[in-house]
ZAVO-136992 format. One record per residue (C-alpha): x, y, z. Coordinates in pm, 1 decimal. Last residue first. Example, Ala and Ser with C-alpha at 12.3 -4.5 7.8 and 13.67 -1.06 7.14 Angstrom:
+----------+----------+----------+
!       px !       py !       pz !
+----------+----------+----------+
!   1367.0 !   -106.0 !    714.0 !
!   1230.0 !   -450.0 !    780.0 !
+----------+----------+----------+
END
This chain:
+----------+----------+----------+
!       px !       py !       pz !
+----------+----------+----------+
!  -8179.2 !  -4883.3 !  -2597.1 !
!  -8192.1 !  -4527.3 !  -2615.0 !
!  -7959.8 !  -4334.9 !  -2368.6 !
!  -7707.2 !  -4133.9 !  -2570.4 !
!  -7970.4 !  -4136.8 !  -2861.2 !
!  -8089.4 !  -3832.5 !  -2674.0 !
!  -7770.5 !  -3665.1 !  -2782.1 !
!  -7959.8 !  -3590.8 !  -3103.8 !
!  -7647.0 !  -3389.5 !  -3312.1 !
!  -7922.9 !  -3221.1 !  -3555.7 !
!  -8108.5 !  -3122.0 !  -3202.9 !
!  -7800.4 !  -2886.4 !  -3020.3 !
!  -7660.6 !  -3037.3 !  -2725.3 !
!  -7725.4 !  -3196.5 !  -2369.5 !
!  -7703.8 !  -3489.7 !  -2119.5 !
!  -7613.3 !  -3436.5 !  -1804.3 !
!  -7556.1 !  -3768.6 !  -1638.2 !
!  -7559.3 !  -3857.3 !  -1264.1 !
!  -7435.8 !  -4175.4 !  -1165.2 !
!  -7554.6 !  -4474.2 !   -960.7 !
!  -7452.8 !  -4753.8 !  -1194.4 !
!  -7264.5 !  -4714.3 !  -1481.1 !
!  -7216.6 !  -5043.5 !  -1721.6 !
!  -6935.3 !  -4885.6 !  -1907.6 !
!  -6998.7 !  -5043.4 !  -2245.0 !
!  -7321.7 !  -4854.7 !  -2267.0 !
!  -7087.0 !  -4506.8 !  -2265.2 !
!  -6862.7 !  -4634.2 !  -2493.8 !
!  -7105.5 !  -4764.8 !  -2783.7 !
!  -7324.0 !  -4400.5 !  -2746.1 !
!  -7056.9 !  -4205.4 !  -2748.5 !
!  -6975.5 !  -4362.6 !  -3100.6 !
!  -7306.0 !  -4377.2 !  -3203.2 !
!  -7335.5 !  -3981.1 !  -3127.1 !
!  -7051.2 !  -3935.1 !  -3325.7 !
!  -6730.5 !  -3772.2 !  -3401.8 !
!  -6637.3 !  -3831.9 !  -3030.5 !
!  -6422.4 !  -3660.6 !  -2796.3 !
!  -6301.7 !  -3812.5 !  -2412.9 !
!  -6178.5 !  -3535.6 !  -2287.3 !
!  -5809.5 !  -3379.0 !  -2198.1 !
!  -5895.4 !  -3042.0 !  -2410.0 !
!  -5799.4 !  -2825.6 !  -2652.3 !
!  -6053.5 !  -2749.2 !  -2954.4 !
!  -6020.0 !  -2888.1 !  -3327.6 !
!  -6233.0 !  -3147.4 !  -3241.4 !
!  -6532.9 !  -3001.6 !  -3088.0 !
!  -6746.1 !  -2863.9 !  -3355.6 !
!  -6708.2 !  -3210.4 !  -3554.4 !
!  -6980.3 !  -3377.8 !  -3277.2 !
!  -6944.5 !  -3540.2 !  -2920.3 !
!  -6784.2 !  -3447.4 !  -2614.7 !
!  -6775.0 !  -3682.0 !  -2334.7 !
!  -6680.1 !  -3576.3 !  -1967.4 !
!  -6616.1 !  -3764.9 !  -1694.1 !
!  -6616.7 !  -3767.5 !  -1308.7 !
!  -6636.7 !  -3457.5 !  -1360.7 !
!  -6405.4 !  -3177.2 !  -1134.2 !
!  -6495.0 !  -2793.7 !  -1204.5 !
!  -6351.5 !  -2505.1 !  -1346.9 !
!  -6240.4 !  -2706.1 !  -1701.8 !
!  -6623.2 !  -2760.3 !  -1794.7 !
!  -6607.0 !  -2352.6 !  -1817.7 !
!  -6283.8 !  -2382.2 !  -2016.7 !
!  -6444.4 !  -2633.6 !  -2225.4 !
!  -6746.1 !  -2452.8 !  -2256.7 !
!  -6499.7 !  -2145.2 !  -2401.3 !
!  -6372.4 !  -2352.2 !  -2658.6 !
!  -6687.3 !  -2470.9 !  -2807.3 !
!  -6760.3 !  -2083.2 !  -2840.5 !
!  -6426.6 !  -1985.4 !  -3001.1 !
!  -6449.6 !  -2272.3 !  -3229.5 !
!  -6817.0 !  -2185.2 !  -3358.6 !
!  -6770.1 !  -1806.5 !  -3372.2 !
!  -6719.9 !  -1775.3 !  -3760.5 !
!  -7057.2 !  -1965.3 !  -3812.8 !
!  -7225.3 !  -2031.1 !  -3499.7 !
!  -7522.7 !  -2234.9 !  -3666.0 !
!  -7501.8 !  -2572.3 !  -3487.9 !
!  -7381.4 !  -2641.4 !  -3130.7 !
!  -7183.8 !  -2969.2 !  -3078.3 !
!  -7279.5 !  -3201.7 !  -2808.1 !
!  -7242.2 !  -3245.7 !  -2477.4 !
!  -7233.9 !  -3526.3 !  -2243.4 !
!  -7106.8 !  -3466.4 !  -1848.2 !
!  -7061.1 !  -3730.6 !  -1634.1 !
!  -7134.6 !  -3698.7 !  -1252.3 !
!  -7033.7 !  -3932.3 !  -1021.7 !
!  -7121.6 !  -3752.8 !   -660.8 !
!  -7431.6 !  -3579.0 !   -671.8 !
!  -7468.3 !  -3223.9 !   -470.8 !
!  -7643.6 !  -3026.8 !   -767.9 !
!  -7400.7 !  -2680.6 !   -856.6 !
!  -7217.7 !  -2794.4 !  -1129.2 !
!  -7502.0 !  -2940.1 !  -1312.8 !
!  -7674.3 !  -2591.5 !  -1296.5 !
!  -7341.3 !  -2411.7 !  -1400.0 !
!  -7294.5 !  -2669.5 !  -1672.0 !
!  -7685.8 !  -2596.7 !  -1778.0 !
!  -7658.7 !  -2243.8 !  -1785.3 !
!  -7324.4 !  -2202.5 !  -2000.2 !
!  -7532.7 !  -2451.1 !  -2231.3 !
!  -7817.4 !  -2237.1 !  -2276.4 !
!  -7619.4 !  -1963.2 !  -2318.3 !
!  -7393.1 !  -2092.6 !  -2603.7 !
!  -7640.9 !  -2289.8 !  -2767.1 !
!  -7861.8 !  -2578.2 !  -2756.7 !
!  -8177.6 !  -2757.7 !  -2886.9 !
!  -8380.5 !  -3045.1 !  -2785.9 !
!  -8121.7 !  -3235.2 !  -2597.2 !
!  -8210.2 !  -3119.9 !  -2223.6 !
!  -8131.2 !  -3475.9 !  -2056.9 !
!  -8114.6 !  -3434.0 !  -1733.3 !
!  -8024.1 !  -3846.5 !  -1623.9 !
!  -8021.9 !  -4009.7 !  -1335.1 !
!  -7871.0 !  -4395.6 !  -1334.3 !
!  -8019.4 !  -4693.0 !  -1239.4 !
!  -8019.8 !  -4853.8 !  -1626.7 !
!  -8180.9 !  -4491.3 !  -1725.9 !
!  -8402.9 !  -4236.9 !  -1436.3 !
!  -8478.2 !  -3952.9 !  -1611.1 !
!  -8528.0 !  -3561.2 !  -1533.4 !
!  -8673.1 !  -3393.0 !  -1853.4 !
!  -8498.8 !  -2985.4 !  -1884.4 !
!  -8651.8 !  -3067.6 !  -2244.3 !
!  -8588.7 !  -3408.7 !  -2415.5 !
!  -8989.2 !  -3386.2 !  -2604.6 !
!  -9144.5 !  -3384.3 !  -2253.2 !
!  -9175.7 !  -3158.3 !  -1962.6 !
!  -9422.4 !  -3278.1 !  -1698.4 !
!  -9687.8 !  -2979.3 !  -1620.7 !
!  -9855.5 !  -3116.3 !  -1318.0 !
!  -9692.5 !  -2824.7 !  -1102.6 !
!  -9756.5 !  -2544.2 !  -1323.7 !
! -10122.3 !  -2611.4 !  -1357.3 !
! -10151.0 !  -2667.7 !   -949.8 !
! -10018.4 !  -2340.2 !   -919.7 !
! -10158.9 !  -2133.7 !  -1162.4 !
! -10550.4 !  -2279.2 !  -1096.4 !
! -10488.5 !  -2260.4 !   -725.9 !
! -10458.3 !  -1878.0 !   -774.9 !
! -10767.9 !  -1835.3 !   -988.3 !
! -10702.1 !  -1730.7 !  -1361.2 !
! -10749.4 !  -1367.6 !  -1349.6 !
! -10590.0 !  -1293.5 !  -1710.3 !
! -10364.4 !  -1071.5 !  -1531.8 !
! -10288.4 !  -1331.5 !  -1299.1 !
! -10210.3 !  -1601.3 !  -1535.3 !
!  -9967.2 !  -1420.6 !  -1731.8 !
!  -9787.3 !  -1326.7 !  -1408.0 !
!  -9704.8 !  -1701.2 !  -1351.0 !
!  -9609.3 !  -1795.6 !  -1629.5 !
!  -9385.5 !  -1578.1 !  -1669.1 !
!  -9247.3 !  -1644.1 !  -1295.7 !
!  -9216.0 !  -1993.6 !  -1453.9 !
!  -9034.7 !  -1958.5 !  -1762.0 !
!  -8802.4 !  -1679.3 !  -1558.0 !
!  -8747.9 !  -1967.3 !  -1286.7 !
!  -8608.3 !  -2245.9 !  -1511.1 !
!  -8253.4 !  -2117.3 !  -1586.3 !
!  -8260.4 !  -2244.0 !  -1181.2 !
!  -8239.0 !  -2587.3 !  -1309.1 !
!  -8452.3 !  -2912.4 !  -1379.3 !
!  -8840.8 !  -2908.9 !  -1438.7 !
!  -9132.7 !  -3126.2 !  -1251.8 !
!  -9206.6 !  -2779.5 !  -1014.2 !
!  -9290.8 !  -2743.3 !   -697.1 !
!  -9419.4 !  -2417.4 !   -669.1 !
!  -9373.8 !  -2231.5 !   -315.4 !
!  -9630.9 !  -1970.9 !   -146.0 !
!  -9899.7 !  -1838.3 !   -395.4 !
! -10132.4 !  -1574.9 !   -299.5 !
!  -9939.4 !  -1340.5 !   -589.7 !
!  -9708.0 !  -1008.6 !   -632.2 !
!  -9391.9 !  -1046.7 !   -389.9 !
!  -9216.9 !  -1366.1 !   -287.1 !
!  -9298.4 !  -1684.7 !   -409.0 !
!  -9081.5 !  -1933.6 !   -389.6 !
!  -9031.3 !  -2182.8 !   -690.0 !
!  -8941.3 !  -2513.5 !   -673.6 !
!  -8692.4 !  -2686.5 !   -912.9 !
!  -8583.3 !  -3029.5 !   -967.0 !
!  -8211.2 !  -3205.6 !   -844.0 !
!  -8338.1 !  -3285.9 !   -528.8 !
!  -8520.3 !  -2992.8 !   -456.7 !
!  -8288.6 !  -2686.6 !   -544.9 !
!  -8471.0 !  -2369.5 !   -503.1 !
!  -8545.1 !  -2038.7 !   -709.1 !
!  -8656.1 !  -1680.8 !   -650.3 !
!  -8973.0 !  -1519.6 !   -670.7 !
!  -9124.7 !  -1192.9 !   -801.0 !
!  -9458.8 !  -1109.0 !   -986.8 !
!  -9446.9 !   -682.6 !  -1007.0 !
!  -9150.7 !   -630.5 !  -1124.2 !
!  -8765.7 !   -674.2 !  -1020.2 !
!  -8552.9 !   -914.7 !   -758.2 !
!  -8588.4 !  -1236.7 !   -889.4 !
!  -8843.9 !  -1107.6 !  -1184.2 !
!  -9145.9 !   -990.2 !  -1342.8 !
!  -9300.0 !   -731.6 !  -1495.4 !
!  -9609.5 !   -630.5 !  -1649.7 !
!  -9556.4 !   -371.8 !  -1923.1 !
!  -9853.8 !   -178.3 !  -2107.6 !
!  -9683.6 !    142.8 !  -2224.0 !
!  -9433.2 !     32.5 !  -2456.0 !
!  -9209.1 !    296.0 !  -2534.5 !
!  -8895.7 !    144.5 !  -2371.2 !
!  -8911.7 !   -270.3 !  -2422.8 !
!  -8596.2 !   -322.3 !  -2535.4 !
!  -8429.3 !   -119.9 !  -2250.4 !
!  -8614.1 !   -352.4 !  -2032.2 !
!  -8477.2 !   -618.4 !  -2218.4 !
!  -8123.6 !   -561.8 !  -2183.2 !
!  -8146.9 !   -474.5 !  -1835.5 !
!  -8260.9 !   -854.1 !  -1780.3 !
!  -8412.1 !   -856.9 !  -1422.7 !
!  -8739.1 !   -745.4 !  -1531.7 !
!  -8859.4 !   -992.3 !  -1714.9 !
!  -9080.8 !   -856.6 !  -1915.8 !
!  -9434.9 !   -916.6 !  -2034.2 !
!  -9545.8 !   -675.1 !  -2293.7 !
!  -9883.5 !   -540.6 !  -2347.2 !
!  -9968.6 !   -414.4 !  -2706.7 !
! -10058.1 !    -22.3 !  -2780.5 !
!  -9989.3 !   -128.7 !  -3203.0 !
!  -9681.0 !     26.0 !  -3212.5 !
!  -9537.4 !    -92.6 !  -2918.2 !
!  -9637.2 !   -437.2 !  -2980.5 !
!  -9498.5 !   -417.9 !  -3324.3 !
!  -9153.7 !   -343.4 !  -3182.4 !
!  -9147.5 !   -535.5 !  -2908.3 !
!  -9169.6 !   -837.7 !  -3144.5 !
!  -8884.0 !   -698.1 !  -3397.2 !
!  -8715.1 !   -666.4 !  -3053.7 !
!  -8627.7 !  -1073.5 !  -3144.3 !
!  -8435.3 !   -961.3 !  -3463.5 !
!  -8282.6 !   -671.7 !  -3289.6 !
!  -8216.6 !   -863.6 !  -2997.2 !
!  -8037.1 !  -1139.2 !  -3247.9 !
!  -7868.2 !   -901.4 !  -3418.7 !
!  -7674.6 !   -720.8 !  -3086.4 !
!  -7600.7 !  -1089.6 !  -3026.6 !
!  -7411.3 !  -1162.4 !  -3382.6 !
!  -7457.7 !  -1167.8 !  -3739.0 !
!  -7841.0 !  -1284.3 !  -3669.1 !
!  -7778.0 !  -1589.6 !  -3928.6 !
!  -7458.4 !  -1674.1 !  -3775.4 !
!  -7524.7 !  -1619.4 !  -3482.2 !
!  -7803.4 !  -1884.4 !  -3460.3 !
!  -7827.1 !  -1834.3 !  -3065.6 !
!  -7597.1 !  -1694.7 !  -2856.8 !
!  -7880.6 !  -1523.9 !  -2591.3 !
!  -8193.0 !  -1281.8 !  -2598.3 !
!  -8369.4 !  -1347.5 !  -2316.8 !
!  -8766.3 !  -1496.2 !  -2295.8 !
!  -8904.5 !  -1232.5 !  -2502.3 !
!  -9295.1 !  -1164.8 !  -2441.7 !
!  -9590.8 !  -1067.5 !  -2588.7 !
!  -9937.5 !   -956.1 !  -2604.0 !
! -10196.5 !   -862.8 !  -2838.6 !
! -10006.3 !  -1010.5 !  -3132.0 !
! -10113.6 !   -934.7 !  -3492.1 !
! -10078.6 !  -1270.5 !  -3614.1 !
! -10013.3 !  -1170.8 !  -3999.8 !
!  -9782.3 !   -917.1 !  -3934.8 !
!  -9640.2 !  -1045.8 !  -3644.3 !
!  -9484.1 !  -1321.3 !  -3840.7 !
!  -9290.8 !  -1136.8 !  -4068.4 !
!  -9154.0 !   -910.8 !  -3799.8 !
!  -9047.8 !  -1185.4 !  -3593.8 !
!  -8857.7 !  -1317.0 !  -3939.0 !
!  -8740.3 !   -935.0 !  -4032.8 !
!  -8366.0 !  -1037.1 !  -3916.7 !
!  -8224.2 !  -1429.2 !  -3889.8 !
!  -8259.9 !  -1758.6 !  -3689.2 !
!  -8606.8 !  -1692.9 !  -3588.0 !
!  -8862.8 !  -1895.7 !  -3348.0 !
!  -9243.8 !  -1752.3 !  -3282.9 !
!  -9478.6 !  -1964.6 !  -3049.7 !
!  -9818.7 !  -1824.8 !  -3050.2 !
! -10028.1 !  -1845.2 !  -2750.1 !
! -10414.3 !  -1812.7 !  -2826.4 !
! -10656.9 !  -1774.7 !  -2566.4 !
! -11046.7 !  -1743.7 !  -2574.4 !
! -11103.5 !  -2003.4 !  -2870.3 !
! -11449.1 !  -2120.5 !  -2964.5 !
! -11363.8 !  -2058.7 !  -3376.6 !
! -11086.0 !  -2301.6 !  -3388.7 !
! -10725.1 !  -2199.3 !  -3374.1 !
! -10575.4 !  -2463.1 !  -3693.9 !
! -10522.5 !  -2209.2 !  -3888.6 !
! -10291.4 !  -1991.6 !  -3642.6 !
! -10109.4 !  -2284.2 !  -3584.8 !
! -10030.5 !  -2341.1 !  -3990.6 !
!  -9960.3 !  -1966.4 !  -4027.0 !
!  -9699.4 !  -1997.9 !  -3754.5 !
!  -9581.1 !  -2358.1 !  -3794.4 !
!  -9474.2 !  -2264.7 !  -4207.9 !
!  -9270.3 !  -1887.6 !  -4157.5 !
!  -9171.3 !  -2108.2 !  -3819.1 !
!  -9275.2 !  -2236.5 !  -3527.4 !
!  -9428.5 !  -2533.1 !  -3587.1 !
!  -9203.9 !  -2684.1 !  -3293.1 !
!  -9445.5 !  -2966.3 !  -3112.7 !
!  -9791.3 !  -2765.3 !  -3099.1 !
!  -9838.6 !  -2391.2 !  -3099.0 !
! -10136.5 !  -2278.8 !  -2898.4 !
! -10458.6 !  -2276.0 !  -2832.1 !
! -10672.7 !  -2220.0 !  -2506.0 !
! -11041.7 !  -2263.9 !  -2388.6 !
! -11028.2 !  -2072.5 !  -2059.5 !
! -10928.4 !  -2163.3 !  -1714.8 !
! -10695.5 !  -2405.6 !  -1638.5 !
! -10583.6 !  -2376.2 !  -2032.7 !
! -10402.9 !  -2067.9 !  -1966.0 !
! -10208.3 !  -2241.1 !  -1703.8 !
! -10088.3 !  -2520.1 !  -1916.9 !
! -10071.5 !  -2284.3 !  -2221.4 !
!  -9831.2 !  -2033.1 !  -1996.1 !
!  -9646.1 !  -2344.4 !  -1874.4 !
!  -9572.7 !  -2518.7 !  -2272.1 !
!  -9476.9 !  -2169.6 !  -2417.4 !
!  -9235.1 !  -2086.2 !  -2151.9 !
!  -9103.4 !  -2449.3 !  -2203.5 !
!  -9077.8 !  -2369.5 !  -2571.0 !
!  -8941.4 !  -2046.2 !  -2551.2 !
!  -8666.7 !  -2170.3 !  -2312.7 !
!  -8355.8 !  -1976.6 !  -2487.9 !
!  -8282.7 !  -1742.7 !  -2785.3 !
!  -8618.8 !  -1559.8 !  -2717.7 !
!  -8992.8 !  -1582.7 !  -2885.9 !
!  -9360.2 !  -1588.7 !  -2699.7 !
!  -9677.3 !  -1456.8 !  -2874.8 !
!  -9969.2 !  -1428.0 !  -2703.9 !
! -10314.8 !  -1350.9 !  -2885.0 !
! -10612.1 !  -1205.1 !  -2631.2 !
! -10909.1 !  -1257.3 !  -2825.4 !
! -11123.8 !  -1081.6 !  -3075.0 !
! -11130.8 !  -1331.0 !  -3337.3 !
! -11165.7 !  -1312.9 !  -3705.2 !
! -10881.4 !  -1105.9 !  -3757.3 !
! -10651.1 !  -1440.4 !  -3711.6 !
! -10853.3 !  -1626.7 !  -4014.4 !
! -10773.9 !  -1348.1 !  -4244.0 !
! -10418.0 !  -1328.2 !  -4113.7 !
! -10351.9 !  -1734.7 !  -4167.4 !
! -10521.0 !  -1678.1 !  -4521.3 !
! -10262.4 !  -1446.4 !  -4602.7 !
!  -9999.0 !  -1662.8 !  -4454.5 !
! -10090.6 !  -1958.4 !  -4646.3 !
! -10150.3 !  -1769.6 !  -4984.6 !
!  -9778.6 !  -1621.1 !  -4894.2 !
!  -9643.3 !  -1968.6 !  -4916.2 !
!  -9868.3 !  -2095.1 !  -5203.4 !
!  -9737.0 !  -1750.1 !  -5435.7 !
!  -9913.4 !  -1682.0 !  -5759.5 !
! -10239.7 !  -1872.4 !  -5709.9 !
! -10412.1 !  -2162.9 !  -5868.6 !
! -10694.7 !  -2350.8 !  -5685.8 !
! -10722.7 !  -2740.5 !  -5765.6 !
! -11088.7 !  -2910.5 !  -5711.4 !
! -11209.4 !  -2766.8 !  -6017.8 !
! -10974.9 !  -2918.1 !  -6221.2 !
! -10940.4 !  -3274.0 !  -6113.4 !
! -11062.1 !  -3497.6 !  -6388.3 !
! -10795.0 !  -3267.0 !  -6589.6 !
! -10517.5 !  -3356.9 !  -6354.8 !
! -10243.7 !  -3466.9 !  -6617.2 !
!  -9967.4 !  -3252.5 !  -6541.4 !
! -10037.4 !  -2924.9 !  -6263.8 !
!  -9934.5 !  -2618.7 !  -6349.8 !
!  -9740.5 !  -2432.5 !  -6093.1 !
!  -9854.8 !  -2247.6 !  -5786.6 !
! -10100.4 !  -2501.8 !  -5605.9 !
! -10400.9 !  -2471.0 !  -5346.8 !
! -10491.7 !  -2858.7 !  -5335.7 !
! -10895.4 !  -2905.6 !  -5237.9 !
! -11124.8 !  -3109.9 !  -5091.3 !
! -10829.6 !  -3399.0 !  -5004.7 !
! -10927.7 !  -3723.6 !  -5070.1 !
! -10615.7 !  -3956.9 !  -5161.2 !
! -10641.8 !  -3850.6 !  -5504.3 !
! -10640.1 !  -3502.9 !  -5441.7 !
! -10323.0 !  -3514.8 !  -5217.7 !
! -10164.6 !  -3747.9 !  -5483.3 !
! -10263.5 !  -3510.0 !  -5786.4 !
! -10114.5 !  -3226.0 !  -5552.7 !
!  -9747.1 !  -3433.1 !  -5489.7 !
!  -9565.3 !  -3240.1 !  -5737.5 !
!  -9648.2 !  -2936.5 !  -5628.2 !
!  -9558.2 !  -2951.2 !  -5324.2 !
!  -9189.1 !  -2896.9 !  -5487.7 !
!  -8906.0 !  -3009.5 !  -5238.6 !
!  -8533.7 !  -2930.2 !  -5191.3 !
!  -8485.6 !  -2554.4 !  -5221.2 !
!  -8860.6 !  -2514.8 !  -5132.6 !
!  -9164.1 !  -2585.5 !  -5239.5 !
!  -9486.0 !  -2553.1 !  -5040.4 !
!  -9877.3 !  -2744.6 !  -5224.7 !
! -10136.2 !  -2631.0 !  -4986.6 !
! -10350.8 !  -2919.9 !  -4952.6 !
! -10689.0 !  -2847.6 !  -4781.0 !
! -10858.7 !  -3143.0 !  -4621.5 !
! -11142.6 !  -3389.8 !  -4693.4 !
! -11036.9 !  -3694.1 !  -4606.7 !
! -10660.5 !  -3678.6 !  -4422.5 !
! -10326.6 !  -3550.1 !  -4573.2 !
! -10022.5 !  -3637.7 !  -4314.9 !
!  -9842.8 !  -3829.8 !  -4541.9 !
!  -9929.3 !  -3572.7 !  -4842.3 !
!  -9783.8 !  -3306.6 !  -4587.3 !
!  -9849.1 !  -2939.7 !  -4642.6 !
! -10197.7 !  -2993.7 !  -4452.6 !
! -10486.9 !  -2728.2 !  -4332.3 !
! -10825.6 !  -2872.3 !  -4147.8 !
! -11077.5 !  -2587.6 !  -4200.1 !
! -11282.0 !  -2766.4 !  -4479.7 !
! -11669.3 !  -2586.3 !  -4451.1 !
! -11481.0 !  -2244.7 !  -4330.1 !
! -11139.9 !  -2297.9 !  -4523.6 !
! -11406.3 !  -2245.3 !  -4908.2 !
! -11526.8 !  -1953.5 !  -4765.7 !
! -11151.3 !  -1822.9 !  -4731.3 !
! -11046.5 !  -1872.2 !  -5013.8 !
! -11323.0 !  -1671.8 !  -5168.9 !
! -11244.2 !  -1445.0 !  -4898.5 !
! -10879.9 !  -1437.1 !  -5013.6 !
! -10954.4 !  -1380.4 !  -5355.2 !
! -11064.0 !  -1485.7 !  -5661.1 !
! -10821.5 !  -1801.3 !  -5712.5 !
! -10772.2 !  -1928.4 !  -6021.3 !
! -10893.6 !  -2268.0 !  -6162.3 !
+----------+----------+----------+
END
């Protein structure tokens, strides 16, 4: 049958308010909202969905044989925008603080630390694994039940009007850019696109009298953030939470040294890059008055996962294995890291970044160069992006490659760095 309207849709999300796009996923009585895409049709699979026991599957093609079904399948003009549209009706249901979080580089991990201290303290939501996107975003927003006091929002974009896209149907109250960085250039047609796409955040807060948290340090991204008249800083050396960052064998604590009660942070994370997640953290929890201990002892039990800034221990070796996702800042800040912990033996294993477009060779290039600066014991380089660049390396086309000579070596007391962008999946480095 048609759909009404978005209340009507909406009534029906109140008594089933568990949202799927994923037959595999589909459980007893959910909603099915039948995506396509250049390679898959939802659509296809709604007999399935209903069939297995979902309440309802919100198509937007006609569906073959399903006349036993009919009442239980809702058509509408768009699913995608249906999602979203429902995803805003559900958001302007609450009157809570909503915190959305983007940047080229530790979103996540920013994401992960302001939950983990959020959640000391009040019931809190917020994105879970990477749903991040024009699907995660609506998705997350559904899934926010009705007891809620926080809600962080995780927003990634490889290309203009995406941020803005999503704001519109979260309506963030807050909000913060990690850094803008070289990140999916080719979609943002360089770095002055990707802080326009990522200001698209800034921008909506500052029209809508949002508060902003900023670090401070970036000049970029206080120049970003001129208009907005709720800013809360923080910093190194600028804003109102500062602190600065120390090595502790190999992981990072954080001293404290303007804003907050709180002395040092002993962190479970690797790297300096680290100490802008934190500080964010940090201020985020003081203006929402979550007790002093409460910050601390959240950020210090947070243990990354999911091959972020992880420190491991493999056949008596160490490994930092930050394989999620790369690009060229993130890696520029993890060789400088790496180069500055006192280990002997360390091996260096990088692979390709994704979605540079014209400026892939120059950047691959210029990590060589930087790798070139300092003595490795060795370094492997893995992935298509690296091959037509000049070095003296070891270079492999594949991960299984790397992977065959580095468990042939039998290391023993070594220090790895293991990183590169997620379709290359440098974490297969170490798997047994």
């Amino acid at each position: 049958m048609k759909l009404g309207s978005i209340e009507a849709l909406y009534s029906i999300y109140t008594k089933h308010p568990s949202v799927v796009t994923d037959t595999r996923k589909l459980k007893l009585g959910d909603l099915y909202f039948a995506l396509k895409g250049p390679n898959f049709n939802g659509n296809v699979f709604a007999l399935q969905a209903l069939e297995q026991g979902a309440a309802y599957a919100i198509v937007d093609e006609e569906i073959p044989n399903s006349s036993a079904f009919q009442e239980r399948i809702l058509f509408v003009d768009d699913v995608l925008t249906t999602l979203q549209a429902l995803a805003k009706y559900h958001r302007q249901q609450f009157n809570i603080p909503f915190i959305a979080i983007t940047g080229s580089n530790g979103k996540t991990t920013t994401k992960e630390l302001v939950y983990a201290v959020l959640a000391s303290h009040f019931k809190t939501y917020t994105t879970q694994g990477n749903l991040n996107n024009h699907i995660g975003v609506p998705l997350t927003l559904l899934s926010i039940p009705k007891d809620a006091e926080m809600a962080v929002i995780e927003m990634g974009a490889n290309h203009l009007n995406e941020i803005e896209s999503y704001c519109s149907y979260t309506l963030p109250t807050h909000g913060m850019i990690t850094n803008c960085g070289k990140a999916h250039l080719e979609g943002f047609g360089g770095v002055e696109g990707v802080k326009k796409g990522k200001g698209e955040l800034f921008d909506f807060l500052r029209a809508h009298n949002g508060t902003v948290f900023l670090m401070q340090d970036f000049d970029y991204l206080v120049q970003m953030a001129q208009g907005i008249q709720q800013v809360i800083g923080y910093g190194k050396e600028q804003g109102q939470i500062q602190g600065e960052a120390i090595d502790h064998n190999g992981m990072l604590t954080v001293k404290i040294n303007k804003g907050i009660d709180i002395d040092q942070i002993q962190t479970n994370l690797v790297g300096g890059y680290n100490l802008p997640n934190v500080l964010a953290a940090v201020a985020i929890g003081q203006e929402f008055k979550v007790p002093n201990d409460k910050i601390k002892s959240a950020i210090e039990n947070y243990i990354p996962t999911n091959s972020r800034s992880q420190l491991l221990t493999w056949n008596n070796n160490e490994v930092i294995l930050d394989a999620y996702n790369a690009n060229p800042s993130s890696m520029k800040l993890a060789i400088e890291n790496f180069a500055k912990i006192n280990k002997e033996n360390k091996i260096v294993c990088l692979g390709g970044m994704r979605e540079l477009g014209a400026d892939t060779l120059m950047e691959h290039q210029l990590l060589i160069d930087q790798l070139n600066q300092t003595n490795w014991e060795n370094v492997l380089l893995v992935g298509s992006e690296f091959k037509p660049c000049v070095h003296n390396y070891l270079y492999f086309d594949t991960v299984q490659e790397a992977k065959a000579w580095l468990h042939a070596q039998t290391l023993k007391g070594y220090t790895l760095l293991i990183k590169g962008s997620r379709g290359i999946q440098m974490e297969q480095l170490i798997a047994p």
